[in-house]
Wavefront OBJ file of the C-alpha trace (Angstrom):
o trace
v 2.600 17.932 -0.870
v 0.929 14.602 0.727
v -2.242 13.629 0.036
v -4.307 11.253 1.260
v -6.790 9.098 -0.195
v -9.643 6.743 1.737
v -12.476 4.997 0.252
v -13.860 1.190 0.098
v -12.039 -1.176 -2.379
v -13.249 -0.139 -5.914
v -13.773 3.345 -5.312
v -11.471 5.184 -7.197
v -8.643 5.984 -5.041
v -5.830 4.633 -7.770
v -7.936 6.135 -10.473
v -7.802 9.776 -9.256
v -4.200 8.730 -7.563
v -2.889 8.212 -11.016
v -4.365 11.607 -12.193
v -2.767 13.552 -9.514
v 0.756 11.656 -9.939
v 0.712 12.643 -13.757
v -0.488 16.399 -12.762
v 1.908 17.163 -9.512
v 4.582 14.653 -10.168
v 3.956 12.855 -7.072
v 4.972 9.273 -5.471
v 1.863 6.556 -4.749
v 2.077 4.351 -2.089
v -0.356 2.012 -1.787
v -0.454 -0.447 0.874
v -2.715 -2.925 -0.555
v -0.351 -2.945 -3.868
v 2.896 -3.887 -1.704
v 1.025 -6.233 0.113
v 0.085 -7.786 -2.892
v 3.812 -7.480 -4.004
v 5.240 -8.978 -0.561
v 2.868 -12.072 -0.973
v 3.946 -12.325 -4.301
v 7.335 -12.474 -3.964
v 7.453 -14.274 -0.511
v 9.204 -12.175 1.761
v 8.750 -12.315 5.324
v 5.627 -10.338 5.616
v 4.133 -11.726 2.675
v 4.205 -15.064 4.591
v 2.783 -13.204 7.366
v -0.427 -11.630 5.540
v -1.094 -14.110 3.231
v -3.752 -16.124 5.089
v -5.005 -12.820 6.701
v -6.034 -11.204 3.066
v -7.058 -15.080 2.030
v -9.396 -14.863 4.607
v -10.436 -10.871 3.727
v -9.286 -10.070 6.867
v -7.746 -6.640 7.928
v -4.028 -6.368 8.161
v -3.259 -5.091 11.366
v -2.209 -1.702 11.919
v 1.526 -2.212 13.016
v 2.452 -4.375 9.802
v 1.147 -1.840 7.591
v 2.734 1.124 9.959
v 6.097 -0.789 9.177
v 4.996 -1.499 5.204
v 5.195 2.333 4.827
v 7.850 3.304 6.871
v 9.991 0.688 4.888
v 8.853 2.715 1.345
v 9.081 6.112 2.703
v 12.475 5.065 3.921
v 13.559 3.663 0.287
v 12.580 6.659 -1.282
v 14.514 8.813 1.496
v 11.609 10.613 2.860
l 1 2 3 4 5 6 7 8 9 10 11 12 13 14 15 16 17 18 19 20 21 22 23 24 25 26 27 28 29 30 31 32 33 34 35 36 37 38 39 40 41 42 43 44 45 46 47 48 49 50 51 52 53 54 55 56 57 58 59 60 61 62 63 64 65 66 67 68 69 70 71 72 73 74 75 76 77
């Protein structure tokens, strides 16, 4: 099962993601959380984004297509 969850920062989305994890046993990803985590820990990317979310600018599209192909391949799906 993969669902999906959109909304504005603050609107719930890890609120009702953590109810459906405990209920279906299911995997989060969320992309602002490893973002977070990359900047964090200095990798690479977190370099790369850091003065883009300092800013509240939007990470673009292709580093965040690669942020989740780089979980989903951890995890092997």
């Amino acid at each position: 099962m993969n669902i999906i969850l959109f909304g504005a920062p603050g609107a719930g989305k890890g609120t009702q993601a953590n109810f459906l994890i405990k209920e279906f046993d299911l995997i989060q990803i969320s992309t602002g959380d490893m973002l977070r985590e990359s900047v964090k820990q200095k990798t690479k990317l977190g370099k790369q984004v850091e003065t883009i979310m300092a800013n509240g600018e939007l990470v673009p599209d292709e580093i965040i297509f690669s942020l989740i192909s780089e979980r989903l391949n951890d995890r092997g799906l």
